[in-house]
C-alpha positions in Angstrom: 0.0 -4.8 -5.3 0.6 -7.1 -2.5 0.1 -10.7 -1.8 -0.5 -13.9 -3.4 -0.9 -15.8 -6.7 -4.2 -14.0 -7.2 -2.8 -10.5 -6.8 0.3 -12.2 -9.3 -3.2 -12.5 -12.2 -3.0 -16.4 -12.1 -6.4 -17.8 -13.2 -6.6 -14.8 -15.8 -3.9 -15.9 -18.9 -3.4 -14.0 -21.7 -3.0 -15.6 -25.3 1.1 -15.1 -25.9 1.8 -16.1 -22.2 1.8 -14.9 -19.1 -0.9 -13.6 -16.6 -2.8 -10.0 -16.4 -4.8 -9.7 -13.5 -6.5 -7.5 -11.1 -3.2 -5.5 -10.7 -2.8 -4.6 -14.4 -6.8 -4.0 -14.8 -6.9 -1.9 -12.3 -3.5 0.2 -13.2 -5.4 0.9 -16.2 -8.5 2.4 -14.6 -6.2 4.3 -12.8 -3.9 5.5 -15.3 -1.3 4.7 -13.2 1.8 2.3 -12.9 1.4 -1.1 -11.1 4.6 -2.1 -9.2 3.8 -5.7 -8.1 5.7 -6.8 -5.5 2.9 -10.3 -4.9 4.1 -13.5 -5.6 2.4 -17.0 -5.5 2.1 -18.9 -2.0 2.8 -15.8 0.2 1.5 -15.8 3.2 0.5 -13.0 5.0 3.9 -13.0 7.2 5.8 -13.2 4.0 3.8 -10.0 2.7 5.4 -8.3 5.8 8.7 -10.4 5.9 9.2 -10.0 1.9 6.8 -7.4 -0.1 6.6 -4.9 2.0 10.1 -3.2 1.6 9.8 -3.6 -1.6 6.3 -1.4 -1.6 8.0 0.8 0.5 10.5 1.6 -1.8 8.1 2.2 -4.5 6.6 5.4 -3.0 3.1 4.2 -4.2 -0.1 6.3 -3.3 -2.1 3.6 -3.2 -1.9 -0.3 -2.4 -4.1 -3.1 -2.3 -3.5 -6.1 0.0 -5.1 -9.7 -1.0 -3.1 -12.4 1.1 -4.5 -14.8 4.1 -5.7 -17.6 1.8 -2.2 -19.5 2.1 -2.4 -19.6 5.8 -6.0 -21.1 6.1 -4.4 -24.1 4.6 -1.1 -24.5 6.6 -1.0 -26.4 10.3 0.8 -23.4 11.8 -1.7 -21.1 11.4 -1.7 -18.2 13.7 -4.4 -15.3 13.7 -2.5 -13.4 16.9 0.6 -13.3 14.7 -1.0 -12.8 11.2 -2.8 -10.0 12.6 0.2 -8.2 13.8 1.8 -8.9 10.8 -1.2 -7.8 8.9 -1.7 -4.5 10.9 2.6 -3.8 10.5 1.6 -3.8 7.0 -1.3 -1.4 6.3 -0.2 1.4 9.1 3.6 0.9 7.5 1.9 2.4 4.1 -0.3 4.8 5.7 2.6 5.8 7.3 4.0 6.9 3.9 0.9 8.4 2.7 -1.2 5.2 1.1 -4.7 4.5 0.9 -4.6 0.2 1.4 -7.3 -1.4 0.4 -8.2 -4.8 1.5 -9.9 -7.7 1.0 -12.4 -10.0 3.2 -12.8 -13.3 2.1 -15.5 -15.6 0.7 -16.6 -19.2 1.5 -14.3 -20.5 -0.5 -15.4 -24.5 0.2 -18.5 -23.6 -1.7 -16.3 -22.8 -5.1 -13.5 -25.6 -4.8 -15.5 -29.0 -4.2 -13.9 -31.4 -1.2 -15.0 -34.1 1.3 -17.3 -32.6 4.0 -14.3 -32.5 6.9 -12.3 -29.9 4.9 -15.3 -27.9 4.1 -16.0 -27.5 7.7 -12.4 -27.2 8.3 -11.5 -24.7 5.8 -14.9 -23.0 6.4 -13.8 -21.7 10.2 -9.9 -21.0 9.2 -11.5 -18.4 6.8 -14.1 -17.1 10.2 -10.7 -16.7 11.7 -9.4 -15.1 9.1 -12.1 -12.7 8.4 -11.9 -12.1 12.3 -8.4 -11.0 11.6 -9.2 -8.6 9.0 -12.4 -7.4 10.8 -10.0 -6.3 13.7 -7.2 -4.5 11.4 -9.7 -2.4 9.7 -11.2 -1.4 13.0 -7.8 -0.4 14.2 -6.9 1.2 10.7 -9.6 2.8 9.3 -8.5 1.1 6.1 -11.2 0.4 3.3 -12.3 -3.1 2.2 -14.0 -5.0 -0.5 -16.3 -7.8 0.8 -15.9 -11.0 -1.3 -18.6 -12.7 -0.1 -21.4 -9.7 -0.6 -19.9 -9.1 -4.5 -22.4 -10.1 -6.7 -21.6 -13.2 -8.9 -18.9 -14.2 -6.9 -19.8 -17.8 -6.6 -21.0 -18.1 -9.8 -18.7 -20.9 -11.6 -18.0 -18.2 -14.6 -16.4 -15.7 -12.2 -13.7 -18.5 -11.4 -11.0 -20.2 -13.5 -10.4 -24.1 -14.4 -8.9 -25.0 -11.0 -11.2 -23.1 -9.1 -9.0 -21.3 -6.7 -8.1 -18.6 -8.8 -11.0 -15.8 -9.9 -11.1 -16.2 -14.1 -10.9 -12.8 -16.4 -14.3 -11.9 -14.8 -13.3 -12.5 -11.6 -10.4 -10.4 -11.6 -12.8 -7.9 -13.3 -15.1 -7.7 -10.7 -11.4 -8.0 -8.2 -10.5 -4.5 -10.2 -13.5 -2.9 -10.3 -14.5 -3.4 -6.5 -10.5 -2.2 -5.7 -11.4 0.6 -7.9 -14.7 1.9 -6.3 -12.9 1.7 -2.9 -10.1 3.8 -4.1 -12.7 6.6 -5.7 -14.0 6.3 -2.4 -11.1 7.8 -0.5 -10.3 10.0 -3.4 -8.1 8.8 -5.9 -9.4 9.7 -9.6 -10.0 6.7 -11.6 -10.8 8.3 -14.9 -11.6 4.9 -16.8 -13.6 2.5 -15.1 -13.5 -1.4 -14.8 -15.4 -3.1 -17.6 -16.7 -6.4 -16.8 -16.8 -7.4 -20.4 -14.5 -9.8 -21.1 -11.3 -9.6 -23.7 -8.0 -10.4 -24.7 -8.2 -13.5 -22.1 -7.0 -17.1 -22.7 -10.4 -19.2 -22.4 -10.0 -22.5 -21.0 -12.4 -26.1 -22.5 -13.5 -29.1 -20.8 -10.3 -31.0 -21.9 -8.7 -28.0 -19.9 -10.9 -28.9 -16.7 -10.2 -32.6 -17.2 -6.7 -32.1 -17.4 -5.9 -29.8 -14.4 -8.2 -32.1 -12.2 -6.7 -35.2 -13.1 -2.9 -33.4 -13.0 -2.9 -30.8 -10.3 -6.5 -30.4 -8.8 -6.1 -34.0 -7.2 -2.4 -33.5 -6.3 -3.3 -30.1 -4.7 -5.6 -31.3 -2.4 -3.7 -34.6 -1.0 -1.2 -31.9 -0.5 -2.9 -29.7 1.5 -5.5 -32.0 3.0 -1.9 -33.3 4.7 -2.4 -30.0 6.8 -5.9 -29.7 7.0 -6.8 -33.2 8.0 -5.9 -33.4 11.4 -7.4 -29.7 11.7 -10.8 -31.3 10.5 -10.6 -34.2 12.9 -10.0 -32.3 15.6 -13.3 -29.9 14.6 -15.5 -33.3 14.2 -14.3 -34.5 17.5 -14.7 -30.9 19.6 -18.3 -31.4 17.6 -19.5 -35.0 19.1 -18.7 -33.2 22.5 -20.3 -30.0 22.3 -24.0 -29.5 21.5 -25.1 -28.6 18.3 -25.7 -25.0 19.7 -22.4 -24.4 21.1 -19.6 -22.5 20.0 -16.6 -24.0 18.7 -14.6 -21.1 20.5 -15.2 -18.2 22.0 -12.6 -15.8 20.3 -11.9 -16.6 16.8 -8.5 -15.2 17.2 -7.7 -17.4 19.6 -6.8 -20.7 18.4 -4.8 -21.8 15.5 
């Protein structure tokens, strides 16, 4: 496993501590051992910089990639060099004999509510994005599981209380989809991913309350810092060019 605080399991907390996750649910369909190498924040250069070695070294027969989301948020991003970075990583474990499965992204301003700028904002980063990983699996041939066509997947059940993590049912359906691509290529998976949830941590309102009021707000002020003049410069690019127009011709283009 490879990538960023959702590949950790964050959003999906077990009752004695710590976090299970799409990694260890889908190690179990498997039957196999999960060697995580993910850690939260990572970016997709740090999945190359950082991770990768450490994947490497693992000899694993599979892998599954779920990173981008950081860098949609950051002022430097840079599809040209996240796609490099992105491509060194899935041909490095094909290389070695791995089927890597990736991940296209949702939407993700219709889950985590914010003014309309940063919608529009972080709505194209993610086009960009998505153009990125478009391009790597043409190059690659490697398999993908489309968040935005899984069923449910906006639904508010599938996500946890800060909505930018998936909840146990999100990293369910995570598993499952990683799990049908894998079958795809080959790979037994002799016990499939049940959608029914147990063993999770289930968080109240008072929960909700509390991580708006405590990290939700904080969060985005944070981020909005890089965002924000991202989203200006959208709404000005917008009173010049007709409603019709495009905002750029190549979505790898421009950070």
């Amino acid at each position: 496993m490879l990538g960023d605080s959702t590949t950790v399991g964050i959003g999906d907390p077990l009752p004695g501590g710590g976090w299970r996750g799409v990694g260890v649910l889908l190690a179990a369909a498997l039957g196999a051992e999960v060697h995580n190498a993910s850690a939260p924040g990572a970016r997709i250069g740090d999945v190359r910089a950082k991770q990768l070695p450490l994947a490497l070294a693992a000899e694993p027969e599979a892998a599954v990639v779920i990173a981008g989301m950081n860098d949609t948020l950051r002022s430097d991003f840079d599809p040209v060099a996240m796609r490099a970075d992105l491509a060194h990583v899935v041909t490095s474990l094909q290389a070695r004999g791995a089927v890597v499965v990736l991940v296209r992204f949702h939407d993700h301003a219709r889950v985590f509510r914010m003014p309309a700028s940063l919608r529009r904002a972080l709505r194209t980063r993610i086009t960009r994005l998505n153009a990125v990983i478009d391009a790597v699996v043409a190059d690659t041939g490697a398999p993908l599981v489309d968040l935005d066509l899984v069923p449910g997947a906006y639904d508010p059940v599938t996500w946890s209380v800060d909505r930018l993590h998936p909840s146990e049912l999100g990293h369910r359906m995570l598993a499952k989809g990683f799990a049908e691509q894998l079958a795809g290529r080959g790979c037994a998976v002799p016990t499939p991913v049940s959608l029914v949830c147990e063993g999770g941590l289930r968080a109240g309102p008072l929960a909700h309350v509390a991580w708006l009021l405590l990290k939700g707000i904080p969060w985005l002020c944070k981020r909005g810092g890089d965002l924000v003049p991202y989203a200006l410069g959208i709404m000005l690019r917008g009173r010049r060019h007709s409603p019709c127009g495009q905002l750029d011709a190549d979505p790898l283009a421009h950070p």
